[in-house]
C-alpha positions in Angstrom: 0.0 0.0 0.0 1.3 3.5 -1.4 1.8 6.5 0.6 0.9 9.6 -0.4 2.0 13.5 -0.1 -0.4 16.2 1.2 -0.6 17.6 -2.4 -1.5 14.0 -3.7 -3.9 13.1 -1.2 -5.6 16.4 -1.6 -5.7 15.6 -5.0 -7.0 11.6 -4.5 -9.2 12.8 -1.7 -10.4 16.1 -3.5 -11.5 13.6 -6.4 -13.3 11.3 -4.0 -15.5 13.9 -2.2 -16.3 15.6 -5.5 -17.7 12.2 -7.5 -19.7 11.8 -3.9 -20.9 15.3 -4.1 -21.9 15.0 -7.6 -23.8 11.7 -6.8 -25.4 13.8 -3.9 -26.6 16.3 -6.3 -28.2 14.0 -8.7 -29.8 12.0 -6.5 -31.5 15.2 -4.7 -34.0 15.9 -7.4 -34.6 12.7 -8.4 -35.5 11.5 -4.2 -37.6 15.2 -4.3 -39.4 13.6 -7.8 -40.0 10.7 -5.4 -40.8 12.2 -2.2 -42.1 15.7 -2.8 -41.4 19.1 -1.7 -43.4 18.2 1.1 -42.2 14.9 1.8 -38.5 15.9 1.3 -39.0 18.9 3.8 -39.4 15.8 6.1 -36.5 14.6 4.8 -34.2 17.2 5.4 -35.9 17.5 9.7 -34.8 13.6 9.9 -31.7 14.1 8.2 -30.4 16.9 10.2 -31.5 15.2 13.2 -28.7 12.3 12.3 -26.3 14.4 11.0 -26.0 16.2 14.6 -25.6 12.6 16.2 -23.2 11.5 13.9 -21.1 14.3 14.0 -20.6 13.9 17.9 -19.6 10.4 17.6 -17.6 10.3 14.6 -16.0 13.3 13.3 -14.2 14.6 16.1 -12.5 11.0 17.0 -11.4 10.2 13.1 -9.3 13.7 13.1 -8.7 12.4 16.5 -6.9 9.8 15.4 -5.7 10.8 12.5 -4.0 13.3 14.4 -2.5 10.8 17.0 -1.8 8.8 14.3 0.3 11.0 12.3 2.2 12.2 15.6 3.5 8.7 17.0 4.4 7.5 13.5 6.6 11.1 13.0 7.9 9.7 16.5 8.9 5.9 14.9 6.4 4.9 16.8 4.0 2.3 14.7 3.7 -0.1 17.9 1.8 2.5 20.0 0.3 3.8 17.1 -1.4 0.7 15.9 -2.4 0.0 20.2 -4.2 3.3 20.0 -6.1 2.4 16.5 -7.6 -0.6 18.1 -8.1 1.0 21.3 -10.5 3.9 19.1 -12.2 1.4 17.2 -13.2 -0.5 20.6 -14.6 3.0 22.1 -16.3 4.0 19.1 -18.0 0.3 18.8 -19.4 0.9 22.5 -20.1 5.2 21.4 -22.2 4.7 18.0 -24.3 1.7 20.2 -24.9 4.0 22.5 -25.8 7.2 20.4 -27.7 4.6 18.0 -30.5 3.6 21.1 -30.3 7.5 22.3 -31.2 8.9 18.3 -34.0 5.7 18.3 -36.1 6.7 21.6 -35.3 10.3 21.2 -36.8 10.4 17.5 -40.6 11.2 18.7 -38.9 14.1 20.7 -37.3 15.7 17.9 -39.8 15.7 15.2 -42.4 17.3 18.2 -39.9 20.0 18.6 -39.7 20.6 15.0 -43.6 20.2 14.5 -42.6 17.4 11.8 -44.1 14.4 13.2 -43.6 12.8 10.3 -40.0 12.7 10.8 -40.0 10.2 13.5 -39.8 6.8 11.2 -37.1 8.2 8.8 -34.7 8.9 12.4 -35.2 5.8 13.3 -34.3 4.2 10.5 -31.7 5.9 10.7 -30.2 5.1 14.2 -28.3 1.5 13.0 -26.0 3.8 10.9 -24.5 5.7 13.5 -22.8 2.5 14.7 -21.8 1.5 11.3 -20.6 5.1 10.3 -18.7 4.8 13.9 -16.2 2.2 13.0 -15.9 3.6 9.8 -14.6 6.7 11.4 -11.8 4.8 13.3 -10.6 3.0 10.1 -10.9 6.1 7.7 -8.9 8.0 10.8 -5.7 5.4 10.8 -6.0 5.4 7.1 -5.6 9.3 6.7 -2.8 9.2 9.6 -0.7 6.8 7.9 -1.4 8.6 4.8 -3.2 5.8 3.1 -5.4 8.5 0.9 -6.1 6.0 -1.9 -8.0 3.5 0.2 -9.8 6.2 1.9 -11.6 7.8 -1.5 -12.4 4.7 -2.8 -14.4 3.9 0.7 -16.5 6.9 0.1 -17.1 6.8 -3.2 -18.1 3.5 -2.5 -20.6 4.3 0.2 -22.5 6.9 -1.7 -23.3 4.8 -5.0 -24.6 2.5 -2.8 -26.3 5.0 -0.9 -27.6 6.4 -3.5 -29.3 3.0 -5.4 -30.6 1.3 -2.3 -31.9 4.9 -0.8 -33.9 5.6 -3.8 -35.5 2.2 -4.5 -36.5 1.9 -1.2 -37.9 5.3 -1.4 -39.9 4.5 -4.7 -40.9 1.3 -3.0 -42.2 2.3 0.4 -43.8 5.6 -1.3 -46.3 3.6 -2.6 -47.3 2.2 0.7 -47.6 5.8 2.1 -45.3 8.8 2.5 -43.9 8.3 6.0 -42.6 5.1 4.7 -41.0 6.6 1.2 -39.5 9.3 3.8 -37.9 6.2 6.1 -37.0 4.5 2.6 -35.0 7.6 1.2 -32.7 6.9 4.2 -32.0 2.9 3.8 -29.1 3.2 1.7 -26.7 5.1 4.5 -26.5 2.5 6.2 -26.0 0.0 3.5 -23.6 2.0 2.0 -21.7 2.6 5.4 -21.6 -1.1 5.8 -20.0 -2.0 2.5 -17.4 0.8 3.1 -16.4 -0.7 6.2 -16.0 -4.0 4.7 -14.2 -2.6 1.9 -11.3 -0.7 5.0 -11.5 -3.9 6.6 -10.0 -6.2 3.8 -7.5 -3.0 2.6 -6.3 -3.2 6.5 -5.6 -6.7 6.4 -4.4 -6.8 2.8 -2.1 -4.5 3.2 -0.5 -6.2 6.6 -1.6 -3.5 8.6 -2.2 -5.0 12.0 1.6 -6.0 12.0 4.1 -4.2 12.9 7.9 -4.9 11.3 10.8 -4.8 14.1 12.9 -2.3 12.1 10.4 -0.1 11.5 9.9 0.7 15.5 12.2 2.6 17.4 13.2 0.7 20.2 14.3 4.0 22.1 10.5 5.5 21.8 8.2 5.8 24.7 6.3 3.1 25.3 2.6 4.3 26.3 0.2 2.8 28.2 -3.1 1.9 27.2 -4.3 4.9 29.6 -2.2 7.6 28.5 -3.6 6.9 24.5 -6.7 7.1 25.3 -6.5 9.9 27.5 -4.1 11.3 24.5 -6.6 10.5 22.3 -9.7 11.9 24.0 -7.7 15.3 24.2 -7.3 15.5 21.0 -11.1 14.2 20.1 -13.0 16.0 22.2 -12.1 19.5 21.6 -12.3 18.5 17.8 -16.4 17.1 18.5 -16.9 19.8 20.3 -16.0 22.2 17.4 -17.9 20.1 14.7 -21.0 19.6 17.0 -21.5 23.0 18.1 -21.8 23.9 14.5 -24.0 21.1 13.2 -26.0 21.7 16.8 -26.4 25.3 15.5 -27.8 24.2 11.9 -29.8 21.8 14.0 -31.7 24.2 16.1 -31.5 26.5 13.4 -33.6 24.2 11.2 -36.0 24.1 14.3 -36.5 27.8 14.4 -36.6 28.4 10.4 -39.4 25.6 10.5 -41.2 27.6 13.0 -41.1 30.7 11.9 -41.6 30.0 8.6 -45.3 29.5 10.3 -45.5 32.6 12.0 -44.2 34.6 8.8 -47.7 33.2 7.8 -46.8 30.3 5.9 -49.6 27.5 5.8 -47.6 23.8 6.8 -47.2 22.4 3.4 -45.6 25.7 2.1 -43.4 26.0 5.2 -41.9 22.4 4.6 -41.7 23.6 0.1 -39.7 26.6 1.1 -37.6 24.7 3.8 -37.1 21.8 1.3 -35.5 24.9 -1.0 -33.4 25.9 1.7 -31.8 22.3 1.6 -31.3 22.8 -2.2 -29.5 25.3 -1.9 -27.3 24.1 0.9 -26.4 20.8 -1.0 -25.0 23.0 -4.0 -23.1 25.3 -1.8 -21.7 22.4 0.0 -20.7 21.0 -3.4 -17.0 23.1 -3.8 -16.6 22.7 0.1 -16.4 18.7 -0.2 -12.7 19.5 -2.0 -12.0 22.0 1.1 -12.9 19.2 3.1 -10.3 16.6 1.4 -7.6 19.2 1.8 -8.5 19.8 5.5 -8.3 15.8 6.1 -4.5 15.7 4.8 -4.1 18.9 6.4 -4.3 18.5 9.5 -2.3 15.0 9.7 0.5 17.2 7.8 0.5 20.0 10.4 0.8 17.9 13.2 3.7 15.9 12.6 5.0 19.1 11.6 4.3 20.2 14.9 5.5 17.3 17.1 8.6 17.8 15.3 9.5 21.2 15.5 9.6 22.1 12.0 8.3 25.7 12.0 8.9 26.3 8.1 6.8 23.5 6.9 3.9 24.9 9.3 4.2 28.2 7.3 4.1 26.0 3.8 1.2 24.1 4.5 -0.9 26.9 5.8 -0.4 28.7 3.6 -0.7 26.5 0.4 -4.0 25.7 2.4 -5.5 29.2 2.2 -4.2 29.3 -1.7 -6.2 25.7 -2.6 -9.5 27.5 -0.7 -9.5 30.2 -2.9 -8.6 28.1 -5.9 -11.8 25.9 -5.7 -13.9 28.4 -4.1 -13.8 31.4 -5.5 -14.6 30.6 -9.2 -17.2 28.5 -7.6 -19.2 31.5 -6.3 -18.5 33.3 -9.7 -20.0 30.1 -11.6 -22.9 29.4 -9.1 -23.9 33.2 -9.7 -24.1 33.6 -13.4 -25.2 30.2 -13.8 -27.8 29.9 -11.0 -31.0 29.8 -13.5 -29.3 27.2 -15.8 -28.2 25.1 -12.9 -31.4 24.6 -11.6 -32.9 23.9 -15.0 -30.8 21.2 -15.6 -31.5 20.0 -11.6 -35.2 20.3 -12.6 -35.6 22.5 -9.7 -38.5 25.0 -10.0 -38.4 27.5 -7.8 -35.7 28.5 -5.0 -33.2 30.0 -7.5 -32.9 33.0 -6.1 -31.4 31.5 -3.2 -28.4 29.8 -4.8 -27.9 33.8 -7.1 -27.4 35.5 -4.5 -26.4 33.2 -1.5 -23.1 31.5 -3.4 -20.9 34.0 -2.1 -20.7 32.1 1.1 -19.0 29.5 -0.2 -15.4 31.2 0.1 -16.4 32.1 3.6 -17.1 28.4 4.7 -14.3 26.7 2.8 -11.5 29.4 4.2 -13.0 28.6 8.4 -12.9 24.9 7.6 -9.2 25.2 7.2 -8.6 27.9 10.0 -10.1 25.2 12.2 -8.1 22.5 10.8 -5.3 24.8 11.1 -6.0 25.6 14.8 -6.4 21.9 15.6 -2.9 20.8 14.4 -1.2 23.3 16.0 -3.0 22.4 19.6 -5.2 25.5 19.8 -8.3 23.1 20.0 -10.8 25.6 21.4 -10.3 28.4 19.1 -12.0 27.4 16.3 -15.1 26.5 18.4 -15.3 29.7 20.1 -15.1 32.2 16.8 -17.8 29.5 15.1 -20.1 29.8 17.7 -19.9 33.3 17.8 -21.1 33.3 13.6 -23.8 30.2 15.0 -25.6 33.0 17.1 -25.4 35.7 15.0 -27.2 33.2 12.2 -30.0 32.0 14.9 -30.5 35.8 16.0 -31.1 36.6 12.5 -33.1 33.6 11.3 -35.6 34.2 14.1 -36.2 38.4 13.0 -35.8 38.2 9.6 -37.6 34.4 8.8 -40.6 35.2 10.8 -40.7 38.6 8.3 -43.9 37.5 5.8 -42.2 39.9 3.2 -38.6 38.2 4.1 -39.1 35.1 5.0 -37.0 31.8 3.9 -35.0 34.6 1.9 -33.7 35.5 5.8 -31.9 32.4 5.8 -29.5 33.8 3.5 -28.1 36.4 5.2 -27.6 34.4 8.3 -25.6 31.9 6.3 -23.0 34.8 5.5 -23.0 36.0 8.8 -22.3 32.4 10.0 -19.5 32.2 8.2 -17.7 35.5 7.5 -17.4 36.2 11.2 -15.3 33.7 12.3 -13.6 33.7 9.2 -12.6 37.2 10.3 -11.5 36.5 13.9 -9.6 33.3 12.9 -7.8 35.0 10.7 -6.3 37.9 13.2 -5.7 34.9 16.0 -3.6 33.2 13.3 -1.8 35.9 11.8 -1.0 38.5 15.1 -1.3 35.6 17.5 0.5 33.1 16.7 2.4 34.8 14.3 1.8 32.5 10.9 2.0 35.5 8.3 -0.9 34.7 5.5 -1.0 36.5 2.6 -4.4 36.5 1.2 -4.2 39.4 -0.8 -1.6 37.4 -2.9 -2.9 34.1 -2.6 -6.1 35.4 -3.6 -5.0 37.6 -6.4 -4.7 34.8 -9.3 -8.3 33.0 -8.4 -10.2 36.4 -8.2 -8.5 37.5 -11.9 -9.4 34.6 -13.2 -12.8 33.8 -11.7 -14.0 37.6 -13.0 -12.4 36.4 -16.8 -14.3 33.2 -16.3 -17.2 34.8 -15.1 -17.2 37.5 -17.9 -17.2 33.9 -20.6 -19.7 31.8 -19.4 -22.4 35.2 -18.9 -21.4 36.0 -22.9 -21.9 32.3 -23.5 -24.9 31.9 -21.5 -26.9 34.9 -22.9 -25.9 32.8 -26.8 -26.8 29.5 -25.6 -30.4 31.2 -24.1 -31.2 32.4 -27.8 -31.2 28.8 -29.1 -34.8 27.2 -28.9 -34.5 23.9 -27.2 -35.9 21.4 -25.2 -34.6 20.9 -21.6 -32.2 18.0 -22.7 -30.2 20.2 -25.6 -30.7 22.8 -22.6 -29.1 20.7 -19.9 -26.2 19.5 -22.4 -25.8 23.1 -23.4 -25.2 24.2 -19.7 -22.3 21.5 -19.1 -21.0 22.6 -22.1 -20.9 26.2 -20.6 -19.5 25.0 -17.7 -16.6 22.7 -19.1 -15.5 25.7 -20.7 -15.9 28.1 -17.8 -13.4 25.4 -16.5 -11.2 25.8 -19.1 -11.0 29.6 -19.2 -10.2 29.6 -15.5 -7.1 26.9 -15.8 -5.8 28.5 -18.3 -6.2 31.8 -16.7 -4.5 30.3 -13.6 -1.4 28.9 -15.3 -0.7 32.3 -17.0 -1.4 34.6 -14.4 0.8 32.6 -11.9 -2.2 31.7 -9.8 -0.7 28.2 -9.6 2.8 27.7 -10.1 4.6 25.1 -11.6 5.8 23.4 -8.3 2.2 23.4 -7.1 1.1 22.0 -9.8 3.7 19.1 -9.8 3.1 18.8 -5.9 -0.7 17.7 -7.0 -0.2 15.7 -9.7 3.3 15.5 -12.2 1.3 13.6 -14.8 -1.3 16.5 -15.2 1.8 19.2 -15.1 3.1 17.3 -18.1 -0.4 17.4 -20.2 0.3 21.4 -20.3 1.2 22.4 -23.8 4.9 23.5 -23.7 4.3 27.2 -24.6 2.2 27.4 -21.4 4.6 25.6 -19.2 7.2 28.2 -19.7 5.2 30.7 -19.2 4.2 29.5 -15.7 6.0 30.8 -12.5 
């Protein structure tokens, strides 16, 4: 089994999450043709209610050990480092069990306090995955600590084909015998999919020889832990990192509880409330579509950092960070350019009908979350656990303060939600970014890392309008429509590469740090133009 550098597992990883995302969009519309507006309102109520659960019992403890991971190997210390794997995996085994029967009885709970009733089934069906997903977490984290990126993308792309098949058969199926059940269908295939990932780690873990450790490869000299002292290890390093995830997905959880409710008292009757909540999650699955490659860099990011940090080496802190804040405004700035000019197009070709307004002039959030996601990461490798957490729930109340006024506005309503996202985002973003550069004294330039991405995003941006006001003149059906849109956006893609490789956005060793092969696809004339 092959190792791989940060800039490769980015690039593996960043891969991975972007074929899952695009599955996740696809398979949005076609579970709303299933379910409904209404019904997949009551999708989203269950769904949030797992994602909140699974979160506290997963996320945190796989950058947990990935973390731990990363630090004892830097150390030469595989023996103690494959003790603290199995030692995670047994406590997340007896966690996920637990959190499982606490997400099944709580269920009727939930779905009274978001007046969805409904719900109830669909959370129940989902309470198995949350042990499944569990030991998932504790393979995926030894994976991405020893660097194992390969194994790790093909896990989740994986789990969300077969998510996506089994979730929307059994939706079909079960829809027929009334919509509860085609709600509780649309959520069969997590687990499934979970499952067969896990399976999948398994036989990689054993194929590859990974539960043995070779006697030159351990330094005899290294510290020998105790089984105490890596959990309690572990658990410091978990904890602060669950905290940080769950008091954001807590926020969006009680934030989908007041949007629901005062979506009623800006006068909404109940099936138009759940419609314009169900649009809400539209949007949200598109903005999180750019984030998923934030999220890949963030995974090998933060296993980078802290090796970095248990050995002392200061200068390749500086690199990664900032080559960090570079990739987020590589993927996500031309994303919020695209998502804006293209907003109507994109949800033709999703067959969504309404809501577009939401995705035009809410995209711009997108730079904001993908630049935190790092901060935190950031934060979390060099030991500053708590600081993320703090600054996000600081954007987490500003967004529930401004849900409640401006959702429950009859004029404003679901439209409210939009400027609560930015808030949520852009203030921490702000705060992380003084504590990182005057703090502690890591000198980002965002001006210059920014500078190539924003040029090019506006030239892109400038392209696909021209392009899209041509394409609009042609009379068409919505197939020639939908083909003409990709088109659009393949070339928007272009446009902005190019752009980047001229302009010096990405330099030559960059590109060669992600992948040499692509770096020697670049016609010659461009390559020596790069810096």
């Amino acid at each position: 089994m092959k190792q791989q550098s940060t800039g490769k597992g980015f690039a593996y990883l960043s891969m991975a999450e972007l074929l899952v995302k695009i599955m996740s969009v696809v398979y949005v519309p076609l579970l709303i043709r299933i379910l409904g507006g209404v019904g997949h309102g009551i999708y989203v109520v269950a769904y949030d209610a797992f994602t909140l659960i699974y979160v506290l019992t997963n996320e945190g403890i796989q950058r947990g050990i990935s973390k731990l991971i990363s630090e004892l190997y830097a150390q030469n210390n595989p023996r103690d480092a494959l003790r603290a794997f199995r030692l995670s995996r047994t406590l997340l085994i007896g966690g996920g069990l637990f959190a499982g029967l606490l997400l099944f009885f709580m269920a009727p709970f939930i779905t009274q306090a978001a007046e969805t009733p409904e719900a109830t089934l669909a959370i129940r069906a989902l309470a198995p995955t949350v042990m499944i997903t569990a030991i998932l977490s504790s393979y995926r984290g030894y994976f991405l600590g020893r660097r194992y990126v390969s194994a790790n993308a093909l896990s989740k792309i994986l789990e969300q084909l077969i998510n996506v098949v089994v979730s929307l058969i059994g939706a079909y199926l079960l829809m027929k015998v009334d919509m509860v059940y085609g709600v509780a269908g649309g959520t069969l295939g997590t687990s499934v999919g979970a499952l067969f990932a896990v399976l999948l780690l398994v036989r990689e873990f054993y194929k590859g020889r990974l539960h043995k450790i070779r006697r030159s490869d351990q330094d005899m000299n290294a510290y020998h832990h105790t089984s105490k002292e890596l959990v309690r290890k572990l658990l410091s390093y978990s904890f602060p990192i669950t905290i940080s995830a769950g008091v954001i997905h807590l926020g969006g959880f009680i934030d989908s509880l007041i949007i629901n409710n005062r979506l009623l008292d800006a006068g909404l009757i109940y099936t138009a409330a759940k419609t314009a909540y169900s649009e809400l999650a539209k949007f949200k699955s598109l903005q999180f579509v750019p984030n998923t490659i934030v999220v890949a860099l963030a995974s090998v990011l933060l296993p980078g950092v802290s090796a970095a940090k248990a050995v002392g080496d200061e200068d390749s802190i500086r690199k990664k960070i900032n080559y960090a804040v570079k990739m987020v405004f590589l993927v996500s700035v031309p994303s919020f350019v695209g998502m804006t000019v293209l907003a109507g197009p994109i949800y033709d070709v999703l067959g969504y009908e309404t809501g577009v307004e939401l995705l035009r002039y809410g995209s711009i959030s997108v730079i904001f979350l993908g630049m935190i996601q790092i901060q935190t990461v950031i934060f979390q490798g060099l030991g500053k656990f708590y600081w993320g957490t703090f600054t996000m729930l600081g954007g987490i109340l500003a967004r529930l303060v401004i849900n409640y006024v401006l959702v429950g506005m009859p004029e404003i309503n679901i439209m409210g939600a939009l400027v609560s996202n930015v808030a949520n985002f852009f203030i921490p973003f702000v705060i992380n970014h003084y504590l990182i550069t005057t703090v502690l004294g890591y000198r980002v330039k965002l001006g210059k890392n920014a500078f190539g991405p924003v040029v090019s995003a506006v030239f892109m941006g400038i392209v696909i309008f021209l392009l899209g006001r041509l394409f609009g003149m042609v009379s068409a059906g919505r197939l020639i429509a939908s083909v003409l849109t990709m088109i659009n956006i393949f070339i928007g893609m272009g446009v902005y590469a190019v752009s980047m490789l001229l302009t010096g956005g990405i330099t030559s060793d960059e590109l060669n740090e992600i992948s040499p092969r692509i770096y020697r696809m670049i016609p010659k004339g461009i390559q020596r133009r790069m810096k």
